[in-house]
C-alpha positions as CSV (number, residue, x, y, z in Angstrom):
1,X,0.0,0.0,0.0
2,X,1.3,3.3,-0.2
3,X,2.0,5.2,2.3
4,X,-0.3,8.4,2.1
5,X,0.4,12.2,1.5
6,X,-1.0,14.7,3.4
7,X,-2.3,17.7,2.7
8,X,0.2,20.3,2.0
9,X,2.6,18.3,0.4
10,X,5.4,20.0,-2.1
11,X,2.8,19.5,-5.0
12,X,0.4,22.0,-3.5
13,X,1.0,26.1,-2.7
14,X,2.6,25.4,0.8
15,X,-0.2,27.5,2.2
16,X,-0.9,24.8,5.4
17,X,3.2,25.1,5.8
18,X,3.0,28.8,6.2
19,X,0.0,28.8,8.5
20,X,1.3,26.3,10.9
21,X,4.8,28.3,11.0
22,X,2.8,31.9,11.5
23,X,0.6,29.5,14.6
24,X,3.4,28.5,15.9
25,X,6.0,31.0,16.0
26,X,3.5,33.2,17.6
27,X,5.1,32.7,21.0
28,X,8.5,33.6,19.7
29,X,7.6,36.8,17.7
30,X,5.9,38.2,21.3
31,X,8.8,38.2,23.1
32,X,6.4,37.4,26.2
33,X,5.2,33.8,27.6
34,X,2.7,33.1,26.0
35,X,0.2,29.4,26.8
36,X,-1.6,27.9,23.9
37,X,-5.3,27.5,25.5
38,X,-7.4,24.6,24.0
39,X,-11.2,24.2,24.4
40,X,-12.1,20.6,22.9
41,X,-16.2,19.8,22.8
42,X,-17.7,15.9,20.9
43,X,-21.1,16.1,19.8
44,X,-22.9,12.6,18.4
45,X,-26.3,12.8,16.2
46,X,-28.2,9.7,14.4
47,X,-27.7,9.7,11.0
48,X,-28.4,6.9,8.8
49,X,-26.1,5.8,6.1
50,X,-26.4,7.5,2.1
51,X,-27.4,10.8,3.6
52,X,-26.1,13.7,2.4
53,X,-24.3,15.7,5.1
54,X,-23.2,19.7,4.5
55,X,-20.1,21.3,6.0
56,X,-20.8,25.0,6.3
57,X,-18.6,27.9,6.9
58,X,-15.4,25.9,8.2
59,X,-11.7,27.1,9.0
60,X,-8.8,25.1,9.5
61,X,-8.3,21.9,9.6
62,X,-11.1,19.4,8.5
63,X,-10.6,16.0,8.8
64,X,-14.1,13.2,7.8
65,X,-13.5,10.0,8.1
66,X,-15.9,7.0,7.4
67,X,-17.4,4.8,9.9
68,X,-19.9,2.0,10.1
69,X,-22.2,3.3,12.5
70,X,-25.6,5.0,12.3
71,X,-24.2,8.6,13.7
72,X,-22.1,11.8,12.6
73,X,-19.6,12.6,15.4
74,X,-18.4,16.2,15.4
75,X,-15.1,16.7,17.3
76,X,-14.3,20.0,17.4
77,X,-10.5,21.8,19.1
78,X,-10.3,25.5,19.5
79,X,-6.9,26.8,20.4
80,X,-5.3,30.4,20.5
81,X,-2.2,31.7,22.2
82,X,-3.1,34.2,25.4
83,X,-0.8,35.6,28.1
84,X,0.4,32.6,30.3
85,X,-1.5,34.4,33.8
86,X,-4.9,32.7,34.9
87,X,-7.4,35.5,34.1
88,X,-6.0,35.9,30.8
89,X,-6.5,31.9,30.0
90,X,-10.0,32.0,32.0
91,X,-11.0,35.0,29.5
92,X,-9.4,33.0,26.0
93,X,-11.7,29.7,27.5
94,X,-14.5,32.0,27.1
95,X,-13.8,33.3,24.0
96,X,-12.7,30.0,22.1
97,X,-16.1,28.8,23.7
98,X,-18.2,31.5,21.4
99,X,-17.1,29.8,18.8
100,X,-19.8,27.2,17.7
101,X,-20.2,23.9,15.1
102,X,-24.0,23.6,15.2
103,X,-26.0,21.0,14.0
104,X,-29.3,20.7,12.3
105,X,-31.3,18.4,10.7
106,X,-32.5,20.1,7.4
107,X,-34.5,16.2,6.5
108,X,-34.4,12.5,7.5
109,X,-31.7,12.7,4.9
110,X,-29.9,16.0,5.3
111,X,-28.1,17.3,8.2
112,X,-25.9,20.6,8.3
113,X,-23.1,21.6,10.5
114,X,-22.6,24.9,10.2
115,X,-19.3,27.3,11.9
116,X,-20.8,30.3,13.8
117,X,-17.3,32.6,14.1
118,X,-18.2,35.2,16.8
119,X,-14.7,35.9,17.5
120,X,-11.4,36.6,15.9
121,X,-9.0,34.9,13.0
122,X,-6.6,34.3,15.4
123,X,-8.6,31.5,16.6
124,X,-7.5,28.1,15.3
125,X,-9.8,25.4,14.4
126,X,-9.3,21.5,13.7
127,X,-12.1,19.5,12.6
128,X,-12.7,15.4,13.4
129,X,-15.9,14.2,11.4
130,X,-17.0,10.7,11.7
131,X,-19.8,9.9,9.8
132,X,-21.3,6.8,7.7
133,X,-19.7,5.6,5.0
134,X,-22.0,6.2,2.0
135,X,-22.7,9.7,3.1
136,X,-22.9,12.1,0.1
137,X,-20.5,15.5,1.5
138,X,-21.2,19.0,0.7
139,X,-18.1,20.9,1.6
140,X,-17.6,24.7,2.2
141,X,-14.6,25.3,3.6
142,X,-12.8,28.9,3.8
143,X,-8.9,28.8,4.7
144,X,-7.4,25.5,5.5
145,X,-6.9,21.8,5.1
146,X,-9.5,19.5,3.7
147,X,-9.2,15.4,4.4
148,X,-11.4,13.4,3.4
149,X,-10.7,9.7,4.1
150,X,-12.8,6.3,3.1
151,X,-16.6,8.0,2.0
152,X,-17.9,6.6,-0.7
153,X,-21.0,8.5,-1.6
154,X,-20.6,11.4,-3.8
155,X,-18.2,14.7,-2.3
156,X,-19.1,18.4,-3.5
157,X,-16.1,20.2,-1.5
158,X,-15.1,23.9,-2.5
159,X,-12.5,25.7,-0.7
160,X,-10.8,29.0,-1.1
161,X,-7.4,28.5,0.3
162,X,-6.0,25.3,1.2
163,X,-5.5,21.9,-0.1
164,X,-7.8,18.9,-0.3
165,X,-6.7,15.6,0.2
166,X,-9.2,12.8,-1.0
167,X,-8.6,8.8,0.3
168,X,-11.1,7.1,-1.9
169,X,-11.6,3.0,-1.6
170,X,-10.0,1.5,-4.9
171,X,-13.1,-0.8,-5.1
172,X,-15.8,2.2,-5.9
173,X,-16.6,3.6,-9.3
174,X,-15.7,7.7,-9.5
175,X,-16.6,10.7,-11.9
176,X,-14.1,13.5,-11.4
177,X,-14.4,17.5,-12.0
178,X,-11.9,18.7,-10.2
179,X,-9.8,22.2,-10.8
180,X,-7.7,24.8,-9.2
181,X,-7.2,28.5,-9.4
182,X,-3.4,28.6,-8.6
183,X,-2.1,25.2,-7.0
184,X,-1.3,21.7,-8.8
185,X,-3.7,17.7,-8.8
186,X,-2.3,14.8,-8.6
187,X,-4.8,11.6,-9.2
188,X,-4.1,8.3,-8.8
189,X,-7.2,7.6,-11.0
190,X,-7.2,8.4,-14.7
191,X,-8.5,11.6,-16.9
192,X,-8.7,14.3,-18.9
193,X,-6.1,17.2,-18.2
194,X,-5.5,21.0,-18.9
195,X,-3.8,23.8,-17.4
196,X,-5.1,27.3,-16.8
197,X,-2.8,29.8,-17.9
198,X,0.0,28.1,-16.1
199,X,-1.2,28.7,-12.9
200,X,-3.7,26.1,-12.2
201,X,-4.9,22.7,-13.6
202,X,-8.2,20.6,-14.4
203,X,-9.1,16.9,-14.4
204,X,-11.9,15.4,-15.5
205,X,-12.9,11.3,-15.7
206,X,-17.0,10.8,-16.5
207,X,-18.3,7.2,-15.5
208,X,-21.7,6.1,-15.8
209,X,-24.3,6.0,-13.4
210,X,-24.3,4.8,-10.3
211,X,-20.7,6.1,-10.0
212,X,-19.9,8.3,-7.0
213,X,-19.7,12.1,-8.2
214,X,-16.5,13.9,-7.3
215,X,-16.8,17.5,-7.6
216,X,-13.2,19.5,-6.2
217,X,-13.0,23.5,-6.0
218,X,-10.1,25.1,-4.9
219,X,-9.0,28.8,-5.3
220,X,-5.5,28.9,-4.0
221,X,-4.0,25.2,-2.9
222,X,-3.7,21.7,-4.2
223,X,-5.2,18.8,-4.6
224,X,-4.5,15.5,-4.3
225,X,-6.7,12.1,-5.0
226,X,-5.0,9.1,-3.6
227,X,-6.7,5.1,-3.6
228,X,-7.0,3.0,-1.0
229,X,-6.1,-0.4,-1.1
230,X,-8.3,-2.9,0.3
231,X,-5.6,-3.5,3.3
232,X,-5.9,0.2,3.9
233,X,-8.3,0.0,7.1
234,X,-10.9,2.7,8.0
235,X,-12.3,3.2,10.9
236,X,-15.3,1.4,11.7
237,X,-16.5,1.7,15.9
């Protein structure tokens, strides 16, 4: 099997690389102590399998990943750096705690998690999605990472900055539209390809019906489609 890439690999702009080093070096740049506060919340809702599930308004990093159970669980982590002094971490809790994943079900079939940001960008946001496997995904996603690994219903994912990594079970059947702005695709899967005035590229692969629909946006950032072998294991509890 080989060994997956992640998101934000040399193919792509390098965006996630620059993020995590701007995150990260925040301590350093302050020149004060400074405590990375986290505020973790797990939600679980019944969901049966083929339903379509939409990802609204995201940041960050979004990780889905396939399960055999009747439920969607949302895992959510909100971190930001604050002054290392007890009032000032008790006053980031609160803030990181105004920022919300809600979820709604639109239908017996539809159900929407939506991002309500009520505080700043400097807020960072990482994403852990279980959900069942033949859920059809409706992704918009704003700066960030997108991973989506083991779904096999149809994925309609759009984002504007960041790279979108797609683990797809070799045994399904596909039908690819994907394209970027200003980043690179790489595919393990066959299909049609053109550039866009040098900066970005297009792939395209139709299959007939009832093929899995792939449909990939992405305005700055890569992405990448990988298969998974059948020893390639998903999780399933």
């Amino acid at each position: 099997m080989k060994t997956p890439r992640v998101a934000g690999s040399p193919f792509a702009s390098g965006l996630s690389l620059i993020l995590f080093l701007s995150f990260a070096l925040t301590p350093l740049r302050a020149g004060i102590p400074l405590q990375d506060v986290q505020v973790v919340t797990t939600d679980r809702v019944d969901f049966a399998a083929g339903g379509t599930i939409r990802v609204l308004a995201a940041t960050g990093e979004l990780n889905i990943e396939a399960w055999d159970q009747p439920q969607v669980e949302i895992t959510v982590t909100r971190s930001a750096w604050t002054t290392d002094t007890p009032a000032a971490k008790e006053k980031m809790t609160r803030e990181l705690n105004l920022t919300t994943v809600t979820h709604e079900k639109k239908a017996a079939a539809e159900l929407v998690l939506a991002t309500v940001h009520k505080r700043s960008n400097t807020i960072h946001l990482d994403y852990r999605i279980m959900v069942p496997r033949t859920s059809h995904l409706v992704i918009e996603h704003r700066i960030g990472d997108i991973v989506v690994n083991g779904v096999t219903g149809g994925i309609d994912a759009h984002a504007h900055e960041g790279d979108i990594l797609l683990l797809l079970p070799s045994t399904g059947q596909y039908s690819f539209d994907a394209a970027t702005k200003f980043g690179g695709i790489h595919s393990d899967y066959p299909g049609s390809w053109h550039s866009n005035a040098v900066t970005g590229e297009k792939t395209s692969q139709d299959a007939p019906a009832p093929a899995a629909r792939i449909h990939l946006r992405v305005g700055i950032g890569g992405i990448e489609i990988q298969k998974l072998t059948q020893d390639a294991v998903t999780p399933t509890t």
